[in-house]
Backbone as a printed PyTorch tensor [residue, N CA C, xyz], in Angstrom:
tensor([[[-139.4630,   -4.2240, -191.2620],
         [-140.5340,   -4.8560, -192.0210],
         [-140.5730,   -6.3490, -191.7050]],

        [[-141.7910,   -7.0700, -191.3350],
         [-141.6900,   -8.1000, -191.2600],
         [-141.2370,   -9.1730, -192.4540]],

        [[-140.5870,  -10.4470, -191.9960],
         [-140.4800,  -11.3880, -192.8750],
         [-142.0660,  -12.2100, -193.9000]],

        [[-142.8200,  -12.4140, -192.6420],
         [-143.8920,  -13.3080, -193.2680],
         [-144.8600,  -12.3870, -192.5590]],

        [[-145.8280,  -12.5850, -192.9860],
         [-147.3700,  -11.6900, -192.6530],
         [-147.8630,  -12.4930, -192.4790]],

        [[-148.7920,  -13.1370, -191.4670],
         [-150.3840,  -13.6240, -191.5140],
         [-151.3280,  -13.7000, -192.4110]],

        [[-151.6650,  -14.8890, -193.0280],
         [-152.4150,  -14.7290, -194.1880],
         [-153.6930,  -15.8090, -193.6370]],

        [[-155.1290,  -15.5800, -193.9780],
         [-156.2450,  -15.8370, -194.3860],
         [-155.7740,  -17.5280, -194.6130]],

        [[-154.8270,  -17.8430, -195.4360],
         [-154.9770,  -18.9580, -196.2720],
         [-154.1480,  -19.9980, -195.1410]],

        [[-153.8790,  -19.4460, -193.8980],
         [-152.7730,  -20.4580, -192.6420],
         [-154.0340,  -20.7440, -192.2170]],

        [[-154.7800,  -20.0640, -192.0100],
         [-156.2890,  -20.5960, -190.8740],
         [-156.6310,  -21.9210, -191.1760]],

        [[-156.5210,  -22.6170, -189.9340],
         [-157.2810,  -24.0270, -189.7100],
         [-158.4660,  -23.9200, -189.1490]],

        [[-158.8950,  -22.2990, -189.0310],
         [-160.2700,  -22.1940, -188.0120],
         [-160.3740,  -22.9510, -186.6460]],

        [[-159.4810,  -22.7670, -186.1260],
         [-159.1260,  -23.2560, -184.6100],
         [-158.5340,  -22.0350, -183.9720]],

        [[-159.3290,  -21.2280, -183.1830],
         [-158.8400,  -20.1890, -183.0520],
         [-157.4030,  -20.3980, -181.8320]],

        [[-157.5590,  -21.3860, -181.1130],
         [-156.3290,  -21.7820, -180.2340],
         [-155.1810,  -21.9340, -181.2470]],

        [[-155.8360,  -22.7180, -182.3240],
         [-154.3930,  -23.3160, -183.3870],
         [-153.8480,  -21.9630, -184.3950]],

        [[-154.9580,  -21.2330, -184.5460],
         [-154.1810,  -20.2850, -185.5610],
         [-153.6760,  -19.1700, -184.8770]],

        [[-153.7150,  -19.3710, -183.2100],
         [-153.0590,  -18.3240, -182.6730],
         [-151.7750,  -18.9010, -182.0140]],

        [[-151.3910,  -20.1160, -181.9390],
         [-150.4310,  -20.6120, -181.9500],
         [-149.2050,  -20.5020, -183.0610]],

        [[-150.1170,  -20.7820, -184.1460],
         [-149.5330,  -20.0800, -185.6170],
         [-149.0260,  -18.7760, -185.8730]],

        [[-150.1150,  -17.8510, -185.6350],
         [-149.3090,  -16.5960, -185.1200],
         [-148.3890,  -16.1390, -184.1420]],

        [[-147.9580,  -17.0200, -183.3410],
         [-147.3040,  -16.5330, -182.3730],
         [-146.2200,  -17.1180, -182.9560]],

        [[-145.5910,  -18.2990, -183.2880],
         [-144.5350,  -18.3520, -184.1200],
         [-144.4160,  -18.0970, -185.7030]],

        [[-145.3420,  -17.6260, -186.1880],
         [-144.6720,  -15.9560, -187.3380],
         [-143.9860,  -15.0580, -186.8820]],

        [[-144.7590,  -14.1950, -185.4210],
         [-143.9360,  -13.0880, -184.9640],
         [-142.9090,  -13.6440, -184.1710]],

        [[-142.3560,  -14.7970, -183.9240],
         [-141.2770,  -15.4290, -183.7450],
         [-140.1570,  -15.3020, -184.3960]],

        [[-140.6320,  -15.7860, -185.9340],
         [-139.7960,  -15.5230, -186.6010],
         [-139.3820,  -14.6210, -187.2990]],

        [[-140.2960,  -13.0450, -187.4240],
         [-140.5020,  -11.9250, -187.5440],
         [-139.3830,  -11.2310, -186.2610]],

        [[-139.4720,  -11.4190, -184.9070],
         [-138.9300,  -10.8330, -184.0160],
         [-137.6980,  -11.3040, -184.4980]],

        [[-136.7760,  -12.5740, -184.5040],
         [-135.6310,  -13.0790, -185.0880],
         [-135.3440,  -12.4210, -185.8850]],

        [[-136.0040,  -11.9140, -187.3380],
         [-135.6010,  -11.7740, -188.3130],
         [-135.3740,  -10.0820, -188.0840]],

        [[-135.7430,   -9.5010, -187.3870],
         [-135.7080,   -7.9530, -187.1460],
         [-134.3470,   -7.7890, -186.3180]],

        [[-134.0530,   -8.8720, -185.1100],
         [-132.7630,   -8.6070, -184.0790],
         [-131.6520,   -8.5540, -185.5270]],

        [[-131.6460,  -10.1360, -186.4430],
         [-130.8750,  -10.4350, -187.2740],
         [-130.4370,   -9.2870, -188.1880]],

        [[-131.4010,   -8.1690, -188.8830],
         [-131.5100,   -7.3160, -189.5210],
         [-130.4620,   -6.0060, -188.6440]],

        [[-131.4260,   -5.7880, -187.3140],
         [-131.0660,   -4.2990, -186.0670],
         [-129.6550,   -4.7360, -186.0070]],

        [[-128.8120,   -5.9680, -185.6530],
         [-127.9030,   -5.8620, -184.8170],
         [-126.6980,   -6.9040, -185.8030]],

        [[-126.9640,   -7.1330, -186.9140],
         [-126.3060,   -7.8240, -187.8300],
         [-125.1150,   -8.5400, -186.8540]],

        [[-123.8390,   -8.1760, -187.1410],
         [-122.5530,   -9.1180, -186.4300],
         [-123.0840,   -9.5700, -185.2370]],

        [[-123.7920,   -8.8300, -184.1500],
         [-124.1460,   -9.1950, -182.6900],
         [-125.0670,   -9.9510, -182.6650]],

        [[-125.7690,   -9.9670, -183.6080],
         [-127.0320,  -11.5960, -183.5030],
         [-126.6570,  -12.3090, -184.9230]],

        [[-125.5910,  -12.9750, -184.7740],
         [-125.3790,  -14.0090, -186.0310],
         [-126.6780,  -14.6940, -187.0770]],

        [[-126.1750,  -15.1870, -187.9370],
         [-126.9840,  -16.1770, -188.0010],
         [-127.6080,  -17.6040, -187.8380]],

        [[-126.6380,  -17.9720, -187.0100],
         [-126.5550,  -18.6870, -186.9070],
         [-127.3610,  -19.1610, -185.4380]],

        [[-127.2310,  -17.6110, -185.0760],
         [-128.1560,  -17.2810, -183.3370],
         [-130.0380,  -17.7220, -183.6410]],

        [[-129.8570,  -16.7240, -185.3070],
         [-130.9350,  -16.6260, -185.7570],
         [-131.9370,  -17.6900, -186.3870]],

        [[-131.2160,  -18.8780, -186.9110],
         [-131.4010,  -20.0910, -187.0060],
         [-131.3820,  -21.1570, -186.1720]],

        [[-130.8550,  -21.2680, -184.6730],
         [-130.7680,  -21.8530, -184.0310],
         [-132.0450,  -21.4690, -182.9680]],

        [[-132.5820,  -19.9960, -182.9760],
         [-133.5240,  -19.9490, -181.6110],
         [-134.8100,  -20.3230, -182.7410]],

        [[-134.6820,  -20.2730, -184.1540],
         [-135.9720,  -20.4830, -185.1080],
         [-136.3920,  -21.9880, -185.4910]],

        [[-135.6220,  -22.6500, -185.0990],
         [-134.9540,  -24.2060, -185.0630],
         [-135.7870,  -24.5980, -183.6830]],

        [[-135.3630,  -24.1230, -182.7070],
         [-135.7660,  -24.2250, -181.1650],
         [-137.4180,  -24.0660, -181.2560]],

        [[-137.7490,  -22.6320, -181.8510],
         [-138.7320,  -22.1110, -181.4790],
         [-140.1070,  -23.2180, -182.1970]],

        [[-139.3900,  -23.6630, -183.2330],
         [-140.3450,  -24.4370, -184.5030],
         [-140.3100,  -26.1530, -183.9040]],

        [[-139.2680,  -26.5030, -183.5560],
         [-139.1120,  -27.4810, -182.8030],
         [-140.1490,  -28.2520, -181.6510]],

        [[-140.3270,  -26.8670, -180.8110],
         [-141.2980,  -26.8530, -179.7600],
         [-142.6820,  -26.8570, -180.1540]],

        [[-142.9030,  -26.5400, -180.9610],
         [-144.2400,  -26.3250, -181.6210],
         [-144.7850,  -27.7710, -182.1570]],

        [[-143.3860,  -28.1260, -182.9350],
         [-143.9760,  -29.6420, -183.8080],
         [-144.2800,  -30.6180, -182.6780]],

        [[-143.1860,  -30.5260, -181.2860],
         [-143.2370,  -31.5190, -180.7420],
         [-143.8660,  -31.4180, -179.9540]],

        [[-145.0350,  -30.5850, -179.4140],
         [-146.3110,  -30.7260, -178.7450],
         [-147.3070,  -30.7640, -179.7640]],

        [[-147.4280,  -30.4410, -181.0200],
         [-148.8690,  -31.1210, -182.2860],
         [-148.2770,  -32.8150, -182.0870]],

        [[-147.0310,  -33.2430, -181.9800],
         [-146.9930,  -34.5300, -182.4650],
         [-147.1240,  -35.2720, -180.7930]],

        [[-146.7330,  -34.5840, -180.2570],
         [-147.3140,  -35.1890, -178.5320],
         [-149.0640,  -35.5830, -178.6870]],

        [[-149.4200,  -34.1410, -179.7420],
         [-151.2110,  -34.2890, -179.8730],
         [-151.7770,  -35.5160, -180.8610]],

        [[-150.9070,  -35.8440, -181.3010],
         [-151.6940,  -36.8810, -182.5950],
         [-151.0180,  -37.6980, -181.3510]],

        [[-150.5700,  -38.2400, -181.2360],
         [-149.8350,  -39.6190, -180.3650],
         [-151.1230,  -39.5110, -179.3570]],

        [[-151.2740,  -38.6100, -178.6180],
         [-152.3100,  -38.8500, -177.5450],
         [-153.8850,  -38.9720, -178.0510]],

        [[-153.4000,  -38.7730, -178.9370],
         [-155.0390,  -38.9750, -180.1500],
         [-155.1710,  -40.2970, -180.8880]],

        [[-154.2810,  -40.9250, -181.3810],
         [-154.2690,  -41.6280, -181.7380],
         [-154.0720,  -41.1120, -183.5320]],

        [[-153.7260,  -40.0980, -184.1560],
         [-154.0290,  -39.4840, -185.3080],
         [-153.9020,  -40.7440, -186.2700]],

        [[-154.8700,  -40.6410, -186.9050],
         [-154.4180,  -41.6360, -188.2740],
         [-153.2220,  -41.4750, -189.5000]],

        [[-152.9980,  -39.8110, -189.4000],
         [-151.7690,  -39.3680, -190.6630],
         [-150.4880,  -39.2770, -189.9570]],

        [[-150.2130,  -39.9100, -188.5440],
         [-149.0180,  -38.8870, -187.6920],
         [-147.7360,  -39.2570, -188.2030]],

        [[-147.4870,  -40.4150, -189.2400],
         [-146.7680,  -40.5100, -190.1830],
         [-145.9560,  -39.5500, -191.2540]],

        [[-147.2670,  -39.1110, -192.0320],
         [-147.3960,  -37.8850, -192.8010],
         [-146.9090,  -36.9500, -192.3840]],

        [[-147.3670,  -36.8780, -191.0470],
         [-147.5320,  -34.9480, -190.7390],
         [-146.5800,  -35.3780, -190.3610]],

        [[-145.9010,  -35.8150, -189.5180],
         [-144.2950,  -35.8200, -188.7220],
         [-143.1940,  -36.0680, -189.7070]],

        [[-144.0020,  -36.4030, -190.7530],
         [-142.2530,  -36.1070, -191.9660],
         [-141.9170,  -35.2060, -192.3770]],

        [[-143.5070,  -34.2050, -192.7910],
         [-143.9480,  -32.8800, -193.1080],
         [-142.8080,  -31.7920, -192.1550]],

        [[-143.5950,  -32.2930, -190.8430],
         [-142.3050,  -31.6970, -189.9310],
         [-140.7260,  -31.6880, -190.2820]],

        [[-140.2050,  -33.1440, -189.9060],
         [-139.0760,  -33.1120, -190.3470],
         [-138.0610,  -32.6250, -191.7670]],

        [[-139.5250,  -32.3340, -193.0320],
         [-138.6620,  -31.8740, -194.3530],
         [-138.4970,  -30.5400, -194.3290]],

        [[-139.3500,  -29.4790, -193.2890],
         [-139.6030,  -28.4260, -192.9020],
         [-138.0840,  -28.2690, -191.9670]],

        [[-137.8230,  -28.9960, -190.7660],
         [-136.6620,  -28.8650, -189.8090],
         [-135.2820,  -29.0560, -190.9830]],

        [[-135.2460,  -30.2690, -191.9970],
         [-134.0200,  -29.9420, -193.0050],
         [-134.1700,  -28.9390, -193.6790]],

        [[-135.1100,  -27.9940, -194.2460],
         [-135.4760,  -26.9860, -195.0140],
         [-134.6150,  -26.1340, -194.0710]],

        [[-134.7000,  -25.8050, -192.7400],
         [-134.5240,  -24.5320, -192.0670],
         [-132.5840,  -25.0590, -192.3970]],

        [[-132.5080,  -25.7580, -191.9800],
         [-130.8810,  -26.7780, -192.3410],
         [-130.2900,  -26.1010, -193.6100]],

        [[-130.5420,  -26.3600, -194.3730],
         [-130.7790,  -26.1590, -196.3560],
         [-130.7200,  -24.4860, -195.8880]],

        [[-131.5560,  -23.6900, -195.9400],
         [-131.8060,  -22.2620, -195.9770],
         [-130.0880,  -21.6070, -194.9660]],

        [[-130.3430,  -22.6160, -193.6120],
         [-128.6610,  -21.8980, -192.9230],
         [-128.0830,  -21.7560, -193.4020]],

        [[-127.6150,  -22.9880, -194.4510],
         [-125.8930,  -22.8610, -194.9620],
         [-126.0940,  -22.1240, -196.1940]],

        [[-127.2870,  -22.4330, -197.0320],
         [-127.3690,  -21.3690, -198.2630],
         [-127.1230,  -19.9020, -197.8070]],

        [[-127.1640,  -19.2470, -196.2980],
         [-127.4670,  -17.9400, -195.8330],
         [-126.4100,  -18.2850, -195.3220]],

        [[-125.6660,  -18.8320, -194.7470],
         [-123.7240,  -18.2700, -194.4420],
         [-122.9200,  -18.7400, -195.3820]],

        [[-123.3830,  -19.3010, -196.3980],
         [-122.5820,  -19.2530, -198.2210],
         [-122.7140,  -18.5210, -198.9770]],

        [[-123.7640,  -18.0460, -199.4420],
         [-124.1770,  -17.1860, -200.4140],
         [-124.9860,  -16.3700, -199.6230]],

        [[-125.3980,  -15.9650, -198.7330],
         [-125.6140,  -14.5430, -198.0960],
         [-127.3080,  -14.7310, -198.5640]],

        [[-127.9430,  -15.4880, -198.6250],
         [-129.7450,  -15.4270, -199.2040],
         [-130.5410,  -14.1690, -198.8850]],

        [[-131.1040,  -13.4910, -199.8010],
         [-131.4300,  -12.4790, -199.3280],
         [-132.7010,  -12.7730, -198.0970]],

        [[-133.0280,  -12.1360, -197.1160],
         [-133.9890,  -11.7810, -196.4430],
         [-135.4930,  -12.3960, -197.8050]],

        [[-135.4760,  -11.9610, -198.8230],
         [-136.7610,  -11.9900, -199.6250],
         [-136.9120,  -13.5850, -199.7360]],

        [[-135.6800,  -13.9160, -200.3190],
         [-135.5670,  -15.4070, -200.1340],
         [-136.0610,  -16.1570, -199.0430]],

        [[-135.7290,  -15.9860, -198.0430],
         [-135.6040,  -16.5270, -196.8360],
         [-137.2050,  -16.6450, -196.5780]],

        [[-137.8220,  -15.5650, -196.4090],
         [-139.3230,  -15.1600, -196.2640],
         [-140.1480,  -16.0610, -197.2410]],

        [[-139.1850,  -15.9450, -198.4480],
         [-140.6660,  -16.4970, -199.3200],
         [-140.0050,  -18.3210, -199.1490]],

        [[-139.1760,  -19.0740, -198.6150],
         [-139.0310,  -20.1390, -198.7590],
         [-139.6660,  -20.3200, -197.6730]],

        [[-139.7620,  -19.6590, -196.0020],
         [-140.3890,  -20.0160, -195.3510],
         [-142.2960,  -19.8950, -195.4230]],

        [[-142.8670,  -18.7720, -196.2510],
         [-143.9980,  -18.5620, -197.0690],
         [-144.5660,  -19.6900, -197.2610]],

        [[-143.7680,  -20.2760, -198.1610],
         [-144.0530,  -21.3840, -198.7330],
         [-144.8630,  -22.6340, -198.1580]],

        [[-143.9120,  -22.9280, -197.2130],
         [-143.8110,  -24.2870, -196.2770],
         [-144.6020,  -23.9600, -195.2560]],

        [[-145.1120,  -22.6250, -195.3790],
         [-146.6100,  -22.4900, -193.9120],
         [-147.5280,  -22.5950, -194.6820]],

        [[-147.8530,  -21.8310, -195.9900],
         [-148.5470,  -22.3020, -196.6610],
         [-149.3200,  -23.4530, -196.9790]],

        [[-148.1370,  -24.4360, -197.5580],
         [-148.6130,  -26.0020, -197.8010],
         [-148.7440,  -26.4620, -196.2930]],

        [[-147.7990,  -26.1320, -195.0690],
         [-148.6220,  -27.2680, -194.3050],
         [-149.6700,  -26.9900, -193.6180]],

        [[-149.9020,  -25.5760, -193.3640],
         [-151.1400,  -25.1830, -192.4410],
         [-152.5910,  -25.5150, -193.2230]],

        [[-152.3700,  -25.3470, -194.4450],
         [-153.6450,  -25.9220, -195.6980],
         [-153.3980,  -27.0840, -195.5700]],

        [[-152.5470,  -28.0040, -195.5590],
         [-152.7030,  -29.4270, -195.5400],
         [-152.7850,  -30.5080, -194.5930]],

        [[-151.7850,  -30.4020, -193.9900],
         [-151.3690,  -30.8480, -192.5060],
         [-152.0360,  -30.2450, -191.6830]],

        [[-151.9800,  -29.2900, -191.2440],
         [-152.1700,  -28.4430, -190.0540],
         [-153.9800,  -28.6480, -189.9330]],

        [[-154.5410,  -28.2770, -191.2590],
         [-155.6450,  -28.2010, -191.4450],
         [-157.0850,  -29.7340, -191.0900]],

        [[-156.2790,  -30.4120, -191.6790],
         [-156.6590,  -32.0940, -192.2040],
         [-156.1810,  -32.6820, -190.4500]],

        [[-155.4910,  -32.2870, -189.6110],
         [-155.4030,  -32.3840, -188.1300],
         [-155.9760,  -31.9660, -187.0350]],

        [[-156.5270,  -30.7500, -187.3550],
         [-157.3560,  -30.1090, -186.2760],
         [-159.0140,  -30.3610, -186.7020]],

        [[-159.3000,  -30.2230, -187.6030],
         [-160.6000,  -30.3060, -188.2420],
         [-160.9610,  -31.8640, -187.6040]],

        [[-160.0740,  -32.7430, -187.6680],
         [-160.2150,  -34.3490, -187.3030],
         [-160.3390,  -33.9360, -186.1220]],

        [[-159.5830,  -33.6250, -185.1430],
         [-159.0930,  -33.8620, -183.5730],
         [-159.4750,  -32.7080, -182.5710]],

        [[-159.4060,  -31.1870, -183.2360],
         [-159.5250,  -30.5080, -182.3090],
         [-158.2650,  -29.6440, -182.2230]],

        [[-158.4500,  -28.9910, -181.0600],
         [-157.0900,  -28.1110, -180.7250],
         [-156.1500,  -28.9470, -179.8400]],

        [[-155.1800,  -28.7440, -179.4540],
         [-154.5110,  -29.5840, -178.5970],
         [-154.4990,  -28.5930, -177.1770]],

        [[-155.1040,  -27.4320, -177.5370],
         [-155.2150,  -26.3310, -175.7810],
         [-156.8670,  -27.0010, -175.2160]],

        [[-157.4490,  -27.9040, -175.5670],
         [-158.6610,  -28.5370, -175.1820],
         [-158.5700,  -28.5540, -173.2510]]])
């Protein structure tokens, strides 16, 4: 079962951007299934580190895009980023301390696509465009 689903409410109506979006859900959907299939043999720490990587890459070509844009919020949105990169931080050690369930995990990451793809994500492309231009 997947972690996070695709929801209506991530759309920035950029069909380049919200398929970028989707492609790291089932990112973290594919992670979260090895983590589940193969427990001891894909740690978590495997599982947090390629979701770290994978989210990483993502922020740092939108923030390559406001820099080459000149964005007026790239302040904002790049902290947005960074409270999101300590969040994934925060969620690791809560999940090799106290074991967080999978539901947890899903709905803390839920969350934080939620608020930024409606806020950030949204309030960036609508200004600028896609960055696959």
């Amino acid at each position: 079962m997947a972690l996070l689903q695709w929801k209506d409410q991530y759309s920035v109506g950029i069909d380049a951007v919200d398929h970028e979006h989707k492609e790291l859900i089932a990112l973290i959907n594919r992670l979260h299934d090895e983590l589940m299939a193969k427990g001891e043999e894909f740690t978590v720490s495997a599982f947090f580190g390629d979701l770290f990587t994978g989210i990483s890459a993502h922020f740092a070509l939108e923030e390559r895009f406001m820099r080459e844009r000149r964005y007026d919020q790239i302040a904002e949105h790049k902290a947005d980023h960074e409270r999101l990169l300590d969040e994934i931080r925060d969620i690791m050690d809560d999940f090799e301390e106290h074991e967080v369930a999978s539901a947890e995990l899903g709905a803390r990451l839920d969350a934080w696509f939620s608020r930024h793809f409606e806020t950030h994500d949204a309030r960036l492309h609508k200004a600028l465009g896609s960055h696959h231009e």
